[in-house]
N, C-alpha and C positions, 0 to 999 in steps of 0.2 A: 590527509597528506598526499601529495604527487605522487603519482608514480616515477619511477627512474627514466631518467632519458640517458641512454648508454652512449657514450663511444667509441671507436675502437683505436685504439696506437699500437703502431707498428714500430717497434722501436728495434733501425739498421743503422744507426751511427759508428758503430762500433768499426777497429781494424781488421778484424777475423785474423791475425798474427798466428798463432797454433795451425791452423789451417794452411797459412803459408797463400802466396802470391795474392789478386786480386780478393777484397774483399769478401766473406763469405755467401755476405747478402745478398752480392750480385754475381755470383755464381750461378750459371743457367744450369737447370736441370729439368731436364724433356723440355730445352727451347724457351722457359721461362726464369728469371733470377729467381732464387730462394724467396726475397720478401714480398713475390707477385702470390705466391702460392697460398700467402697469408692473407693477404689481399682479396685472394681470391675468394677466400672462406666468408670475410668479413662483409662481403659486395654478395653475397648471399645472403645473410642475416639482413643487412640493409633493404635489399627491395623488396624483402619484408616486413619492412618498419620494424623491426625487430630493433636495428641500432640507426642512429640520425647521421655518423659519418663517419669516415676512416681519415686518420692522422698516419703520416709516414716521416719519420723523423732519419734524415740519411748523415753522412759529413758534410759539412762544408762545401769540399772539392767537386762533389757529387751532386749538387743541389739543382743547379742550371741544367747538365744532363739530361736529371730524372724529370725537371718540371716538363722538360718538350717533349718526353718517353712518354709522361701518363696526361698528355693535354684531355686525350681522347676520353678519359675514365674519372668515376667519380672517385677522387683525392684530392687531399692538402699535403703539399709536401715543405715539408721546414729542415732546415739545418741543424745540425745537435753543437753539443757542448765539448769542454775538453773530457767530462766525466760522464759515464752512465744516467747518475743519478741527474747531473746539468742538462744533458739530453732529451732526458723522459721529461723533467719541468719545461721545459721552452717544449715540446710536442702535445702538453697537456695545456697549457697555453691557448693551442691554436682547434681544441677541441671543442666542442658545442654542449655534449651534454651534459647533464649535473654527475654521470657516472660515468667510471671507465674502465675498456679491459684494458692493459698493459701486455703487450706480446712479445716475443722476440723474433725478428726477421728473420733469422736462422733458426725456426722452427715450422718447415713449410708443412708439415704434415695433420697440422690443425682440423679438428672436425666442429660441426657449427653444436652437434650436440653440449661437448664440451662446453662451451661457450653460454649455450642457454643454462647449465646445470650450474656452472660459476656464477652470472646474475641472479639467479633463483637464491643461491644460498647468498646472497652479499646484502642480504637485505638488514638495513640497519649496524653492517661492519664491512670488513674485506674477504674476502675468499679466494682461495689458492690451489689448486691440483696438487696430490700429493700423491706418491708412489711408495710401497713398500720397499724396504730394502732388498734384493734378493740374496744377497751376497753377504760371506760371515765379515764382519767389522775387527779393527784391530785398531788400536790408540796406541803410536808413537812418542812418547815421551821421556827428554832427558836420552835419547837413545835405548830405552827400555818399549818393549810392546808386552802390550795389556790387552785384554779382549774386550770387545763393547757389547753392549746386547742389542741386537739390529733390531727386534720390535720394537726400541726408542727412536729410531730413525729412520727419515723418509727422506724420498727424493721432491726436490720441488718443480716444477713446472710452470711455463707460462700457458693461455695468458693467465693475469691478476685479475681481479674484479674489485675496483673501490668510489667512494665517492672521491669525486675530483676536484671540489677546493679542500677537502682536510689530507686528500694526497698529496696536495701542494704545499700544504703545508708543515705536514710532519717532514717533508724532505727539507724543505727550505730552514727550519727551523732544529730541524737535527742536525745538519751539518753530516751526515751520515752515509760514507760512500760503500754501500754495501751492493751485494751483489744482483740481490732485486728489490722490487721494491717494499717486499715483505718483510724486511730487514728493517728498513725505516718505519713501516708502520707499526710493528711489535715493539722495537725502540720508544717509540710515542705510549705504548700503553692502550693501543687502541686494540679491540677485540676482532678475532682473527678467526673466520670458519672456512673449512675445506670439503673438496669434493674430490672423490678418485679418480686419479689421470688416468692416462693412456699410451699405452708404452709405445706406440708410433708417433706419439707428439714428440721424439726425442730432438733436440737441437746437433745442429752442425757444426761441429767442435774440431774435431780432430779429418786427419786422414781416412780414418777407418769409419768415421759418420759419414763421411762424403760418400765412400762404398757402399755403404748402407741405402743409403738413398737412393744413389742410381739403381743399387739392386733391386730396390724396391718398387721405383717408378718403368723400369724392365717390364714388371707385372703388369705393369697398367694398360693393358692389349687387348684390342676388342676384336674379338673374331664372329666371324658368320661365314655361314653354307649357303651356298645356292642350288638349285638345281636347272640341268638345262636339257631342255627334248628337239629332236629336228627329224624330219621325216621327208623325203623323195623320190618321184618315183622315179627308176630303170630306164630309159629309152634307149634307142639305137642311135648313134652319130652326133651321140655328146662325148665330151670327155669324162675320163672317168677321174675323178679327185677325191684322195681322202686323206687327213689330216695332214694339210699341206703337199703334198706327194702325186704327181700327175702319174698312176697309171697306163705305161702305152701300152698298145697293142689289145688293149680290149675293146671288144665290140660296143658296149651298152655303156652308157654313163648317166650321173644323175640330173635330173631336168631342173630348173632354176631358171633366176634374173641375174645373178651372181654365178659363179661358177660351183655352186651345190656342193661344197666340201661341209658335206654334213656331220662331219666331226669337228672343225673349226666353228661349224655353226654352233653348237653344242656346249663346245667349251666357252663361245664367247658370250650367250644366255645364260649358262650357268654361273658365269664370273660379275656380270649384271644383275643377275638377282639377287646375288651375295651382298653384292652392293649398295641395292635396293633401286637401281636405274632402270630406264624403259628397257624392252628385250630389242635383238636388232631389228627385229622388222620395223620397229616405231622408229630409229636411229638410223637405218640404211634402209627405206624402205621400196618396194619391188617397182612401186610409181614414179622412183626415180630415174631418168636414163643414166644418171652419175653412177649406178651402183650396178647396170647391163653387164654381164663378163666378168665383173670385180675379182680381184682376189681376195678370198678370204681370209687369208695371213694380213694382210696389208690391210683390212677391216678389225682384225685382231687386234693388231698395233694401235688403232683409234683405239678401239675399246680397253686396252693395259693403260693408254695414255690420259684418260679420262678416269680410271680408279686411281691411278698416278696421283694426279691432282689434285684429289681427294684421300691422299694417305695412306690407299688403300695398296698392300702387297700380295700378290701370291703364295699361299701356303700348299695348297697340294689339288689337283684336279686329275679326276678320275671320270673315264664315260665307258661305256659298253656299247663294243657296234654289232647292231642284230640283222644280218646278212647272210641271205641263203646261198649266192652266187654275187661276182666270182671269189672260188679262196683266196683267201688272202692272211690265214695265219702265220706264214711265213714272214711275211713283212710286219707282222708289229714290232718287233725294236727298232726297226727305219721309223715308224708311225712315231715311237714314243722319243726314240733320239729327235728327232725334228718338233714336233711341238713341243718337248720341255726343253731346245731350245728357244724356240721362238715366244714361249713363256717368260725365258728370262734366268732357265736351268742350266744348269753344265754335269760335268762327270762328278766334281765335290756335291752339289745341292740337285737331287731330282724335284723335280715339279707337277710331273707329268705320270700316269699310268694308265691304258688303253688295254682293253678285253677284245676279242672278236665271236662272239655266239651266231651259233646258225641257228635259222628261224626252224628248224625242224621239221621243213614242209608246212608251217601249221599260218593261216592267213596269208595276208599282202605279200610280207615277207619272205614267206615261205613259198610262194609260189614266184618268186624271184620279179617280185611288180614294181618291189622299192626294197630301200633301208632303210634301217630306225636305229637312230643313236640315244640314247640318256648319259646324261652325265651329272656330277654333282662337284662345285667347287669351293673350297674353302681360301678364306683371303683372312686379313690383318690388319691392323693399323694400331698405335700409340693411338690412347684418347687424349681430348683435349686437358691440358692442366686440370682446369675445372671439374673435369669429372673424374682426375684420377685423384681427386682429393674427398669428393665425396658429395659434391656439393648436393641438395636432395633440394630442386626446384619447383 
């Protein structure tokens, strides 16, 4: 006997009405609609030959839209019916393999596990995710309540897992508009095995599932530290510059190609290595006359502008300047008001906090030759859809 050849259907015909305004399915969430996030999952399993193609079954209205949205990605996209169950047949239709999952597009939270556990068990029938009840049950009837006993009842879940001409048929031939497709197939008499869902697979129903989700996808935040070191020496008849803040009236300041604000240096290797990009030297480096005198705020701004574009946020940067001469305790809250604005901080959100240690007399340092800054900086970013679903490539 053959092995299965799967497909996957993504089935977003539906109005999403309870939900209220535009469709469910195309509801973005972190920048993608709902039935991308399914998609997402199933374009996993795919370029692992695991499944041969994904079917996206949308309305009518919606059909042209999505075909010039997804030219770029592997899909088939088809129009639905006036019924669920019309929908999923014209979507099964335009599928390839001899089996299929049946999904619901308003269930972006899909994991490929699932997925392979449902074909595992469908072998020779259909299989279904199913969830315990948590909640005490109560029967309505006649205007009378009755108690039910919840270990008889589970919640059901997409996707489905079935062969896909007697899918097609027990629908077509049942006449049967139930609410998934496990309904039709029990209906037919056809044998029916399950596998434990997953309480993040939950579908976008309501108000309060929409909550859900964003609260969820909130989570999905990829953080990392950097760390940043910068070192220079003391001379006579430089300017002295530290974390943005020119200094007058002091004799010595620190030697550079730049203007040696070796606390901006600091912060802005540490904000690069968070990021995993070159440190400045590779990006502003001393061989070029472009970067003679620079300002190092204004080198800064490159460098915010360039984790920018890559997603990335400021969460908090911290360095420690180890300086024997001259004091300068008194001025770090000038030092930390100025770079956590120039971060991107104000008086509601700090960004910024700065130490000043004296070298103890002990080395370079301490013998007033140069200063030494370290720092360490942590940043942020929303991950891609794809990986805030799980995909494991």
């Amino acid at each position: 006997m053959d092995a299965p050849r799967w497909s996957f259907l993504i089935a977003a015909g539906g109005s999403g009405k309870r939900l209220g305004g535009e469709p469910k399915q195309f509801r973005e969430l972190l920048g993608k609609p709902l039935w991308r996030w399914s998609w997402a999952a199933a374009e996993g399993l795919r370029r692992r030959g695991e499944i041969e193609d994904i079917v996206l079954v949308v309305p009518r209205e919606y059909e042209a839209e999505i075909r010039r949205e997804t030219e770029d990605i592997e899909l088939t996209v088809t129009c639905g019916g006036a019924t669920r169950s019309e929908s999923v047949v014209k979507g099964l239709m335009k599928c390839s393999g001899s089996h299929v999952l049946v999904h619901d597009g308003a269930r972006p939270f899909i994991t490929p596990d699932l997925c392979r556990r449902l074909m595992a068990a469908a072998e020779g029938c259909g299989a279904i995710p199913l969830l315990p009840s948590v909640d005490s049950l109560k029967k309505i009837e006649d205007e009378k309540i009755s108690c039910a006993d919840r270990s008889l009842y589970f919640r059901t879940q997409t996707p489905q897992a079935f062969e896909r001409a007697r899918l097609i048929r027990v629908i077509e031939e049942g006449g049967l508009e139930g609410t998934d497709e496990a309904a039709a197939w029990l209906a037919a008499g056809e044998r029916l095995a399950y596998v434990m869902g997953e309480e993040k697979n939950f579908k976008v129903t309501t108000p309060f599932d929409w909550e859900m989700a964003c609260a969820l996808t909130e989570r999905a935040i990829e953080k990392r530290t950097g760390h940043g070191y910068d070192i220079h020496q003391l001379v006579e008849g430089r300017p002295l510059v530290i974390a943005g803040i020119r200094l007058e009236g002091e004799k010595f300041g620190l030697l550079g190609h730049s203007d040696a604000d070796l606390v901006t240096h600091t912060v802005m290797d540490a904000l690069l290595g968070a990021a995993g990009e070159p440190d400045i030297g590779t990006l502003f480096p001393a061989s070029d006359e472009r970067w003679r005198g620079a300002d190092s705020v204004t080198l800064l701004h490159s460098v915010l502008a360039l984790l920018s574009s890559k997603g990335w946020r400021v969460e908090w940067v911290d360095v420690t300047l180890n300086a024997q001469r001259p004091r300068m305790g008194h001025l770090v809250p000038r030092f930390i008001e100025k770079m956590n604005g120039e971060l991107g901080g104000g008086e509601e959100k700090r960004l910024f906090n700065m130490k000043i240690k004296s070298a103890e007399n002990c080395g370079s340092a301490g013998r007033g030759e140069c200063m030494i800054c370290h720092g360490v900086a942590t940043i942020s970013r929303l991950l891609p859809f794809e990986a805030a679903v799980k995909i494991d490539r």
